[in-house]
N, C-alpha and C positions, 0 to 999 in steps of 0.2 A: 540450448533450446532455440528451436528457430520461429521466432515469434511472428511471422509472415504468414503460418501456418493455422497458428491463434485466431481465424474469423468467425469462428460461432461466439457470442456472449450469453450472457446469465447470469444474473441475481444473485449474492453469497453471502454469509455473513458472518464477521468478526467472530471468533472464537475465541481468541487469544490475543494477551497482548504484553511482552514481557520488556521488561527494562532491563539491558544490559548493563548498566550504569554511566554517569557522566562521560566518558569518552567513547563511548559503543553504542554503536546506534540502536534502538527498538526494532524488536520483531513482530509481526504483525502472523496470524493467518487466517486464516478468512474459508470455511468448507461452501462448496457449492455441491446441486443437484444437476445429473446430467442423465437423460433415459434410468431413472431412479437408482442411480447408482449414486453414494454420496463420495468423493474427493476432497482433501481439502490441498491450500497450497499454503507456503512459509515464504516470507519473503523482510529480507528489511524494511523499516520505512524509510522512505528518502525525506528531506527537509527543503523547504525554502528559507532565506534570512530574510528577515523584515527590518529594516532601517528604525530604533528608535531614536525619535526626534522630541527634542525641549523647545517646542516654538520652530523655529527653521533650524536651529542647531544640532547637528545629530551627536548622543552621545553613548550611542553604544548596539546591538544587533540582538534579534530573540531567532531563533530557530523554532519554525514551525511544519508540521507533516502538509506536503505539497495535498494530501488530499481530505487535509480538515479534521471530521472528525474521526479519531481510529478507534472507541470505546467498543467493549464487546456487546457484542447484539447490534453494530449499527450495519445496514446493507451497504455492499459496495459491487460495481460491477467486475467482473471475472472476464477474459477474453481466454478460450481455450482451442484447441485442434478436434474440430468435429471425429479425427480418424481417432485420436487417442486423445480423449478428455482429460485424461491425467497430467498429462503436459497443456500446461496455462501458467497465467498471470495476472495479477492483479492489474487492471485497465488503468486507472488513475496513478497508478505510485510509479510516477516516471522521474526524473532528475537525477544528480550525479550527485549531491553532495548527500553523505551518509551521518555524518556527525560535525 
């Protein structure tokens, strides 16, 4: 998909949210409304690491979704192609590391 194309945005919201298990990242998907047609899209979630620290000493990393909260029912923005709605992305879940 060519995400250059993605310049309309809109409001969507979590539907789902599945745990593949400890080594397999979570899938998220999220339906949005577009000229009252509803779509939804599927996508992993990506992570951030967060450093934890004992005082200045760090002794160990948590992994957390780069965009917070993914519970169902919470809104997230959608960037999609005004020609074909169907082809979109979740605007916020950007990063590289998956697990």
């Amino acid at each position: 998909m060519n995400k250059k194309k993605c310049t309309a945005r809109v409001m969507g919201v979590v539907t789902d949210v599945r745990s593949r298990g400890l080594d397999f990242p979570d899938v998220i998907t999220v339906s949005y409304t577009v000229n009252d047609i509803q779509y939804s899209v599927r996508e992993t979630i990506k992570l951030k690491s967060e450093i934890i620290k004992l005082g200045f000493l760090p002794v160990g990393q948590r992994k957390t979704p780069v965009m917070g909260n993914t519970q169902i029912g919470t809104g997230v923005e959608i960037s999609y192609d005004p020609d074909k709605p169907e082809r979109a992305y979740i605007t916020e879940n950007k990063g590289i590391m998956n697990c």
